[in-house]
N, C-alpha and C positions, 0 to 999 in steps of 0.2 A: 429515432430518438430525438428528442427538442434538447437543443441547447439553452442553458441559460447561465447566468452568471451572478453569483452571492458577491455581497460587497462587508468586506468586515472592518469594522470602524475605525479601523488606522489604516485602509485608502487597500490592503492586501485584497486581490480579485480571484476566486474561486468559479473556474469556468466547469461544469457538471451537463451531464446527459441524464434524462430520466423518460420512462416508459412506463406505461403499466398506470392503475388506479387501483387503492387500498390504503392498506399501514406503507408505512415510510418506512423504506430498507436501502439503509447506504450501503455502499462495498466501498473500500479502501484499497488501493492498488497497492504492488509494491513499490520500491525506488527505483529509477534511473524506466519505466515503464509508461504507462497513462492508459485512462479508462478504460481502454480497449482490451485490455486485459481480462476484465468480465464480460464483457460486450457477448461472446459465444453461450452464457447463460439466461441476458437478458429476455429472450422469447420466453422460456419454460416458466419464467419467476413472473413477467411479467401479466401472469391472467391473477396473480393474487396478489400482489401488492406493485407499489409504487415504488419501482428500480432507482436510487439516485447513485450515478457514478460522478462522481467528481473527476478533476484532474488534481492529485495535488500541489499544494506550492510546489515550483522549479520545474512542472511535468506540463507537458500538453500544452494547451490554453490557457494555464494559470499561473498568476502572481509569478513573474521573474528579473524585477526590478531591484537593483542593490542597494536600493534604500533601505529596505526591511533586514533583520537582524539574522534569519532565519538559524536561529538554534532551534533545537528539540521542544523548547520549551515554548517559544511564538509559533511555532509547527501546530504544536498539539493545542493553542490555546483557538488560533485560525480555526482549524476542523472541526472542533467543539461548538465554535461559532457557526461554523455552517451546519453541521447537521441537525444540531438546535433549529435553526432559522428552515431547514429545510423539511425535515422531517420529526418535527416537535417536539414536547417537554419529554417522551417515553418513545424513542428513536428502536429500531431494529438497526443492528449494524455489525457488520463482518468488514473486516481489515486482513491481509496477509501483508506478510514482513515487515519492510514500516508502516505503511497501513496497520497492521496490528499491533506495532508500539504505539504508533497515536492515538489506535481507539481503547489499547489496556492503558495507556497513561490519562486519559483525559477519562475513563471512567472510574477510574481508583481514585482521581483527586474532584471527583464531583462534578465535575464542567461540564458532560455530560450524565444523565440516566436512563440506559439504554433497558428498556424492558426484558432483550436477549441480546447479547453478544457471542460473535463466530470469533476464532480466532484461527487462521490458515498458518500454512507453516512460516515461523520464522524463529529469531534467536532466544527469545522472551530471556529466563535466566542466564543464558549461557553467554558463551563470546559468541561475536559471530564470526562466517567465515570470512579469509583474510580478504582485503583488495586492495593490497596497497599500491598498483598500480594505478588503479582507478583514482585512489584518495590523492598520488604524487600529480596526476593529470590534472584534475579537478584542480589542485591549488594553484599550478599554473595560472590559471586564470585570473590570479590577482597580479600578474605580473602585467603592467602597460606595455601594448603591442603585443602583447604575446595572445590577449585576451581573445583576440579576434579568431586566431589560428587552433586556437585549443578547442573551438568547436568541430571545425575539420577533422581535427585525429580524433576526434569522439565518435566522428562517421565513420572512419576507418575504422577503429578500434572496434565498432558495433553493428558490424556488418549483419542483414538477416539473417544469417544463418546462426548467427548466435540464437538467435530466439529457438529454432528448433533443435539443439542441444539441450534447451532449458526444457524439455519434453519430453518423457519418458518413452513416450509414442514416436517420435521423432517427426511430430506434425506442422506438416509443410505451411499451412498456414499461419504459422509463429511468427514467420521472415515478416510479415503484414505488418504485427506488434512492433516489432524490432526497429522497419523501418519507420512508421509512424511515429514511432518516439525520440527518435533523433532529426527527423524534418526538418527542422528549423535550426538546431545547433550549429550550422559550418555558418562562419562571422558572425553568430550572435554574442557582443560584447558583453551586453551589460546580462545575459543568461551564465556568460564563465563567469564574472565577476562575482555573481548571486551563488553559484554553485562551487566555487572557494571559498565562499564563508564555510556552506553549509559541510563541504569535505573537513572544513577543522575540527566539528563536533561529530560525527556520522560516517561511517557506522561508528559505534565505543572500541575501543582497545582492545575491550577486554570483557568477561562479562561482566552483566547489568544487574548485578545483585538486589536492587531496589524493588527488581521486576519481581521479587520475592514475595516482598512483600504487596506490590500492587496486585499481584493473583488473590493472596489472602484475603486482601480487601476487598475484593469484587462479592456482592449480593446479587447479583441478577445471575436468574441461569446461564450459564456461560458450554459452548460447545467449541472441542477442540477439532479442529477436521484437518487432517493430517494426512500427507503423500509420504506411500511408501518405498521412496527410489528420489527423494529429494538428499542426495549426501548432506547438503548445509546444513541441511534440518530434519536431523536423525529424528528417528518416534521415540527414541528413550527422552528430550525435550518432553516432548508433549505427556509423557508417561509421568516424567516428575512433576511437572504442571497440574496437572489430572489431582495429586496429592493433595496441591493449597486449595484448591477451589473448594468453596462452600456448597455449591452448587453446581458441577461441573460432568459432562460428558466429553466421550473422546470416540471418535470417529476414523477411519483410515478406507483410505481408498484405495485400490493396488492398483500395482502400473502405472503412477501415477508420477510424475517430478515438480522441479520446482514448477510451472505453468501450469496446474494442476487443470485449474478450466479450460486450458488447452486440451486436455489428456485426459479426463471424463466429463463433459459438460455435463451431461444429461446427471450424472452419481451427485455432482457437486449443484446441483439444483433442487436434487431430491432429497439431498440429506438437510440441504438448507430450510426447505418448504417443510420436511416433516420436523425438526426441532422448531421454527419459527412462529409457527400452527396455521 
């Protein structure tokens, strides 16, 4: 896959991989992950369209400088700008977990106009599940001197084999994910200091009631594809989801957890090609 890099016009840098020639089909990772997370689907999509995975702000290659404000709201306004920019005025695009808050938040408020949108499992109305360890670590990092050290315990704290937990399958090649997305954290200062902002807004408390109403708002056919062995994100979410949409399908893969691409590529390729056309 080529690497390249979107520039959005308050200096934020968008590093993305993409494969493939067709329509333009972003995927959105979830948090604390990075592109590679799709990466196991890229071959199968890639004979009918053009694969753009990003890294998102704070993840991978991209944007982790503490000069940006990074709430929810400059998140979603960034991604809007790249996919725009990458994948044009009528965008195909799938998001899971934050990923799929960015891509139901920026297409309920217009920013973007995605032809079809995927949404994989995450919290959409509900709360999400707790981490307040994660969120107490993360703020750390606003503390001087401490900044440096609170990438270490993120390595500690995120060792590979968390990734194959996150797997229904319990597939050994998750550790790959896991490690890859913490590389760079142990002394990255100014990456804790960026990722203390973002733990003051992220995940919500509590649930996102708003997301109510952003389901309703959605016109574009919308497909829900959903892991059934994901605890975070039971199918009764996606079941009451299913209700607001105007235009809405709902999908479930078995055997499947949260790394869902992990834990069927080939289902989660096929259900994506056959809703996307």
């Amino acid at each position: 896959m080529k690497l390249r890099l979107y520039h959005h016009p308050d200096g934020a840098r968008v590093a993305y991989r993409e494969a493939g020639t067709g329509p333009g089909l972003a995927i959105l990772h979830s948090a604390t992950l990075s592109h590679r997370e799709f990466v196991p689907i890229v071959e199968d999509l890639a004979v009918r369209y053009r694969v753009v995975l990003p890294d998102l702000p704070l993840h991978g290659d991209s944007e982790d400088r503490p000069r940006h404000p990074y709430t929810i709201e400059w998140m979603t306004e960034v991604i809007a700008g790249f996919v725009r920019d990458t994948c044009g005025p009528r965008p195909l695009v799938a998001g899971h977990e934050l990923g799929a808050e960015l891509a139901l938040r920026a297409a309920a408020r217009g920013l973007i106009s995605p032809a079809r949108l995927v949404l994989m499992p995450s919290p959409l109305h509900r709360a999400p599940p707790p981490r307040r360890a994660w969120r107490t670590a993360a703020r750390i990092g606003a503390v001087p001197l401490l900044d440096r050290l609170v990438g270490h315990g993120v390595k500690l704290a995120m060792r590979p084999e968390a990734g194959v937990r996150l797997t229904a399958q319990r597939n050994p090649a998750a550790r790959d994910l896991v490690r890859h997305a913490v590389a760079d954290a142990g002394g990255n200062a100014n990456l804790a200091r960026s990722w203390a902002k973002f733990a003051r807004v992220w995940p919500p408390r509590g649930a996102r009631r708003e997301a109510l109403d952003e389901l309703a708002a959605l016109r574009c056919p919308t497909l829900l594809l959903w892991a059934d062995e994901d605890a975070g994100h039971p199918l009764q979410t996606a079941e009451e989801a299913l209700d607001l949409l105007a235009d809405g399908q709902l999908r479930v893969l078995s055997r499947t957890g949260f790394l869902i691409a992990y834990d069927d590529p080939v289902g989660v390729a096929r259900e994506l090609a056959a809703f996307l056309g």
